[in-house]
N, C-alpha and C positions, 0 to 999 in steps of 0.2 A: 489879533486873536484869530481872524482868519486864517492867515497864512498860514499860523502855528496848526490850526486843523487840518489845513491841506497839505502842509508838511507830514505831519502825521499819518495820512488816512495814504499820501504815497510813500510813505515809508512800510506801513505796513500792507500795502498791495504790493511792492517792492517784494517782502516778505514770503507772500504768499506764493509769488511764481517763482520767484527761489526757490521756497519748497517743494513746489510742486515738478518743477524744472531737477531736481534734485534725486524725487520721489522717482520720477522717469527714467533717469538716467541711471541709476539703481535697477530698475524692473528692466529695462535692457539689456544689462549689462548680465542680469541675472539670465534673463532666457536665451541670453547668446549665449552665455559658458554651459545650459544646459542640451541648447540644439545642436549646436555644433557635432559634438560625437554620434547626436541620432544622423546629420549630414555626412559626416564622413562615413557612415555605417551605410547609407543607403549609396553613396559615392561607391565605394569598395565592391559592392555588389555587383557594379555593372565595368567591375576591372575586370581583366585577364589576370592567369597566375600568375605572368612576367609580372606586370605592374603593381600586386599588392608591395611586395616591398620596396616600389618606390618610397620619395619623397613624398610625390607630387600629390595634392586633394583630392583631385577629380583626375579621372582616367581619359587618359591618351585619345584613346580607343574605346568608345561607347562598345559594350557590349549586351544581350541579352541571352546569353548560353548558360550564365553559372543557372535562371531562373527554372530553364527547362531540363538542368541534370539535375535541380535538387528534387522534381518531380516524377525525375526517371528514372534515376540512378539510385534513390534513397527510399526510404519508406514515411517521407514525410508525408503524403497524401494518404495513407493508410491512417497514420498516428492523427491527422487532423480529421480524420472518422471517428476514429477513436477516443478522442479530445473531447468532441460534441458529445459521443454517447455517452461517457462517463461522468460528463460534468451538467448538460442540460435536465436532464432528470432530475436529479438531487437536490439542483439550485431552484429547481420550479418546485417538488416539492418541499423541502426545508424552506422557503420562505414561504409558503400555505402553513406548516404545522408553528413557527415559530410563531406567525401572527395573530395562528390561533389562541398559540400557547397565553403570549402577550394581551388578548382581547381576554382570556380568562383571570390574567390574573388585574388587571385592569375594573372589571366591569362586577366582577361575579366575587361574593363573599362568603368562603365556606370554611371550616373549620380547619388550622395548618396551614392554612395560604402565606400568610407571613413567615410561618416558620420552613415551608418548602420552598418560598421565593428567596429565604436570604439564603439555604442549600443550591440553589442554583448556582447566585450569584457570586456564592464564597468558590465555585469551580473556575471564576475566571483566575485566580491565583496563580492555580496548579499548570505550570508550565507544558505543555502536547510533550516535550517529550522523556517527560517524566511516564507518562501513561503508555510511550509508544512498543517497550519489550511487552509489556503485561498483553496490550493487544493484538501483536505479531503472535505471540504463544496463544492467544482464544483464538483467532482467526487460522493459526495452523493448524495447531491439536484437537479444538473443541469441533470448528465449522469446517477443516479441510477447503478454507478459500483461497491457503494463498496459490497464487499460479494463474488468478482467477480476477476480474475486474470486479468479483463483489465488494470487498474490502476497501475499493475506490467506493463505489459509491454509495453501499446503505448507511453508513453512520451519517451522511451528508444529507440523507432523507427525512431526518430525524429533527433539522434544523441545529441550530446552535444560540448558546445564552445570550450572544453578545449581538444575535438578531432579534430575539424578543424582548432584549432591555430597547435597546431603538424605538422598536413598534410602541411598545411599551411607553417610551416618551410622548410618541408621536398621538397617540389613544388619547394622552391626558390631554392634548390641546384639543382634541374632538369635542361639541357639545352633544348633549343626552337627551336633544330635542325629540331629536328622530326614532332616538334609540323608543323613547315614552312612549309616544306616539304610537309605533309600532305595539310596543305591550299592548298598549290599550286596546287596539284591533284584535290583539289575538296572536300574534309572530312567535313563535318561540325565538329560544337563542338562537339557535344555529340558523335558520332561517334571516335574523336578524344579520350574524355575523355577514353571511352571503351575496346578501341583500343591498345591505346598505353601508355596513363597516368595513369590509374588503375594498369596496368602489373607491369609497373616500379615502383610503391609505393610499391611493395609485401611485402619489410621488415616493411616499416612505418605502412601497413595495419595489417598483422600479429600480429604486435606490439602490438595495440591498440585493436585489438581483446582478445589478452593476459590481458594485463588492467581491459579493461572492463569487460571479463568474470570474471575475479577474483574479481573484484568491487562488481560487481552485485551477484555473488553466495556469497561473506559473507555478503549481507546488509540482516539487520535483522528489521530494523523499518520499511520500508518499508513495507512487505509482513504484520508485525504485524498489521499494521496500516488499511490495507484495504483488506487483507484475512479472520481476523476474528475469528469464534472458530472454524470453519470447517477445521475436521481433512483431509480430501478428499483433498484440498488443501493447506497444509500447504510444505513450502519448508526447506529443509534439516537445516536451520539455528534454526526454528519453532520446529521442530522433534526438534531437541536436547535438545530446551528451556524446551518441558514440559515431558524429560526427567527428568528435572531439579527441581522435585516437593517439596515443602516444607513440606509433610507430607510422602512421601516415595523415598528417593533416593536411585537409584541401581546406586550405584558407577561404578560398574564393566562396567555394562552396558552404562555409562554417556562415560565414558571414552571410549570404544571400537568404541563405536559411533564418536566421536571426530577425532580417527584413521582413521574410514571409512571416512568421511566426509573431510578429507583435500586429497584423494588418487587423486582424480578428477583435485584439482590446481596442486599439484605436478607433473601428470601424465604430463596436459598442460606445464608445465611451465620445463621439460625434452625435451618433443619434439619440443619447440618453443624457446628455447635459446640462437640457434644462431643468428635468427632472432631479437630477444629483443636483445640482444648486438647490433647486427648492425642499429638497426632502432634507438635506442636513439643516438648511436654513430655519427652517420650522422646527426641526428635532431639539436645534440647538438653543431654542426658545425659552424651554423648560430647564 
């Protein structure tokens, strides 16, 4: 009878590092086919123009030339001023107004809240670009913005549905210890929200700043849409586009750009990690 247990108990520990031996070699296999091209991407960078059409993975010849003509030659270093201006505003305040919005409809019970929360949420339906003539024609005819970086950024000011459904999650796992408490002192809301409900969302907040920033610095229809042909304002996604010419492509160059141009998510997205784990992890609770 013994044996038969110990036959068993190594059978199924047998089992388990299979599995897990298995599990491994899967998850390997998966971020090698996904690194690989960020490697050859950052490989390429440091070719010469001879070398891009090689065969060969890695270059001959280390160089660092394409980095300093795509800073000199091009208008990337302008478009990565213009990047930051157009998206840090927006993303800082649309995630304040959304988690406002999200604490109101969370906390506070007034008359049409149900019925203004489900008009919200019936907009996520409505595809962008179903919306996007209707708003090209207000922002040209009504505001005269386009030509103009406002149209990048105030609608972005304003927040969005699918940042205050989140919050909106993240509210309901908050207790209403604090929130009492404060009542009973005397805090109004707003004070409250400030105070003490903003603090405690710092992962959800965090999070959604991660998001958004990343959202907004790779959209590319957007800026295309109402920037224009003015090189003065074109953002890092723009730079790259008319890298990308049908009558002379500098490869070397297309590519080094490409490297620069993701250091900025990567860089965010190192420092804000542990926060993006935990703020989806709790959201995802509810």
């Amino acid at each position: 009878m013994k044996l038969l247990n110990v036959s068993k108990m190594r059978v199924k520990r047998a089992g388990e590092i299979g599995g897990k031996a298995l599990s491994y070699f899967v998850l390997i296999a998966v971020a090698f086919l996904m690194l690989v091209p960020f490697a050859y991407l950052l490989a390429c960078s440091f070719k010469t123009a001879q070398e891009i059409n090689l065969s060969s993975f890695f270059p001959k010849q280390w160089t660092g030339r394409n980095y300093v003509a795509v800073f000199e030659e091009t208008v990337m270093l302008r478009s990565f001023l213009n990047t930051f201006l157009y998206i840090i505003p927006p993303v800082l305040c649309g995630v304040f107004m959304s988690a406002l919005c999200a604490y109101g409809f969370a906390r506070l019970r007034f008359p049409g809240s149900q019925v203004l929360f489900s008009c919200m949420m019936a907009t996520l339906v409505i595809p962008n670009i179903i919306i996007m003539i209707p708003s090209y024609v207000m922002f040209a005819n009504f505001y005269k913005w386009v030509g103009t970086p406002l149209p990048v950024m105030l609608p972005a000011m304003f927040g969005s549905t699918v940042m205050m459904f989140f919050f909106l999650n993240f509210l309901r796992t908050l207790p209403r210890d604090y929130e009492e408490a404060a009542i009973l002192d005397g805090m109004g809301r707003g004070g409250i929200f400030v105070t003490i409900i903003f603090p405690l969302m710092k992962p959800a907040i965090i999070t959604q700043i991660l998001l958004c920033f990343i959202n907004q610095y790779n959209d590319y229809l957007t800026p295309l849409l109402y920037l224009g042909n003015d090189e003065q304002l074109f953002t890092v996604q723009l730079a790259i586009n008319q890298m990308n010419s049908a009558y002379a492509v500098e490869t070397e160059k297309l590519l080094t750009a490409c490297v620069v141009a993701m250091v900025p998510t990567c860089v965010l997205f190192l420092l804000c990690q542990k926060y993006l784990t935990d703020g989806i992890s709790v959201t995802g609770l509810k």
